[in-house]
C-alpha positions as CSV (number, residue, x, y, z in Angstrom):
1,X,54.9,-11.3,-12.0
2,X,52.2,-10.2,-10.0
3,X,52.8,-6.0,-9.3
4,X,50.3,-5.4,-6.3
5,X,49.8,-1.7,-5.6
6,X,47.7,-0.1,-3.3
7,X,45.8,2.5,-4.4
8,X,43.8,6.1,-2.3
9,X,41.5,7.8,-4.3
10,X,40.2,8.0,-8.0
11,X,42.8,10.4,-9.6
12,X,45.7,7.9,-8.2
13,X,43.8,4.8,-9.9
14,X,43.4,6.9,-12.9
15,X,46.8,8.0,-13.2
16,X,48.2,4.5,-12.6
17,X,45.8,2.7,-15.0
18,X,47.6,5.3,-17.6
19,X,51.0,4.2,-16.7
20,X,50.3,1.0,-16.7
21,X,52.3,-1.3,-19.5
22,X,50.6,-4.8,-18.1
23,X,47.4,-6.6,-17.7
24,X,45.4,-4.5,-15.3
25,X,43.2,-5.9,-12.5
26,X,41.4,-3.9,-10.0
27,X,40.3,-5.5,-6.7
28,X,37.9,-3.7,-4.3
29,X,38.7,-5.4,-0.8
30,X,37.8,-4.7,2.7
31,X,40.0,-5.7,5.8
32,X,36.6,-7.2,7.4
33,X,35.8,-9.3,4.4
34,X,36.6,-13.2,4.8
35,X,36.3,-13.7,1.0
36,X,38.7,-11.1,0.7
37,X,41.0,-12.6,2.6
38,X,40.8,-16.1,1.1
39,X,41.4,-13.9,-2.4
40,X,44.9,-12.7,-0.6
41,X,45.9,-16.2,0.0
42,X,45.2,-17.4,-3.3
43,X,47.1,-14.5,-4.9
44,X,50.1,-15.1,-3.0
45,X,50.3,-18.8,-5.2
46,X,50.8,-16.3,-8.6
47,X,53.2,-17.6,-10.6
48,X,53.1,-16.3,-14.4
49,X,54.7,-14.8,-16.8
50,X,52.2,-12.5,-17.6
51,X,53.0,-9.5,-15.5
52,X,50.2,-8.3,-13.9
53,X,49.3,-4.6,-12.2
54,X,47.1,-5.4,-9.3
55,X,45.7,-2.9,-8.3
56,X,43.9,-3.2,-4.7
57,X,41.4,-0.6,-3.5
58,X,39.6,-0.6,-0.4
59,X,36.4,0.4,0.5
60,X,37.6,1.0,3.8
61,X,39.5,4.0,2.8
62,X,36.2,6.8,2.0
63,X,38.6,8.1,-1.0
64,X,37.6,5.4,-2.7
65,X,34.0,5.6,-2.6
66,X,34.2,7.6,-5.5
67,X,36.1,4.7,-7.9
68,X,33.4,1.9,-6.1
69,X,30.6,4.2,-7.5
70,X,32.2,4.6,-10.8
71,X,32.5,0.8,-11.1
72,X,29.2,0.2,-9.6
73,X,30.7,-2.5,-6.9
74,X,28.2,-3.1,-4.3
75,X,30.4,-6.1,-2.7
76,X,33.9,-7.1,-2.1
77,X,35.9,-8.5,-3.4
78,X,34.8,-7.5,-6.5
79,X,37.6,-7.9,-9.4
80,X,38.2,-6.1,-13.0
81,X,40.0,-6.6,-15.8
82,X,40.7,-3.3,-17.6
83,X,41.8,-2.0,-20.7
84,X,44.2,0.9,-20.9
85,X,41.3,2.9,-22.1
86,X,39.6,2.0,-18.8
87,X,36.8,-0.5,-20.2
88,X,35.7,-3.3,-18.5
89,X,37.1,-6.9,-20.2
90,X,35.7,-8.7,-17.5
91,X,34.3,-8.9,-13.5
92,X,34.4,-11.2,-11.4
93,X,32.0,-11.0,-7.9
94,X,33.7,-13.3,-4.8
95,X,36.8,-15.5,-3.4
96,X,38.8,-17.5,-6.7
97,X,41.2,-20.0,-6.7
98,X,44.7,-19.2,-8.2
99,X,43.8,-21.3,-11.5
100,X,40.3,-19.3,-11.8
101,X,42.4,-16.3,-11.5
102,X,44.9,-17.7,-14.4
103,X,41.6,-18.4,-16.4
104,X,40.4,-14.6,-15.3
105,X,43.5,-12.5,-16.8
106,X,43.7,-14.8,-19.7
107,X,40.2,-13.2,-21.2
């Protein structure tokens, strides 16, 4: 199951990569970003049972300038996949299909 949340600032992404109980992912988007929206569509063919927290932040929103710095993403989408501890398993720079995704959480 794929649990997509939207998240404003860096205290709210901190506070729900620590309540988090499932793979994490963290996407930095932008509404203007054609990639980005290819991403969506691809995301919308999840269908796993490994339950997934994505968590979508958009460099749109200037409360989340802080988390893009932090994570050093200098285009969208840009995609993580985080430990609870907050470490970095793996990124991933650009559109992907839904089986790269599959192949991306899998780690």
């Amino acid at each position: 199951m794929l649990n997509h949340k939207i998240i404003s600032g860096s205290q709210n992404l901190e506070a729900t990569i620590a309540e988090s109980e499932n793979t994490i992912v963290l996407k930095f988007t932008s509404a203007f970003c054609g990639p980005c929206k290819q991403l969506n569509k691809q995301l919308e063919k999840y269908d796993n049972e490994t339950n997934v927290d994505l968590l979508e932040i958009s460099m749109d929103d200037k409360n989340n300038l802080p988390a893009a710095k932090k994570y050093e993403v200098l285009v969208v989408p840009t995609l993580f996949l985080i430990d609870k501890q907050n470490n970095i398993l793996q990124s991933h720079k650009g559109a992907m299909s839904i089986n790269e995704f599959y192949d991306f959480i899998k780690h």
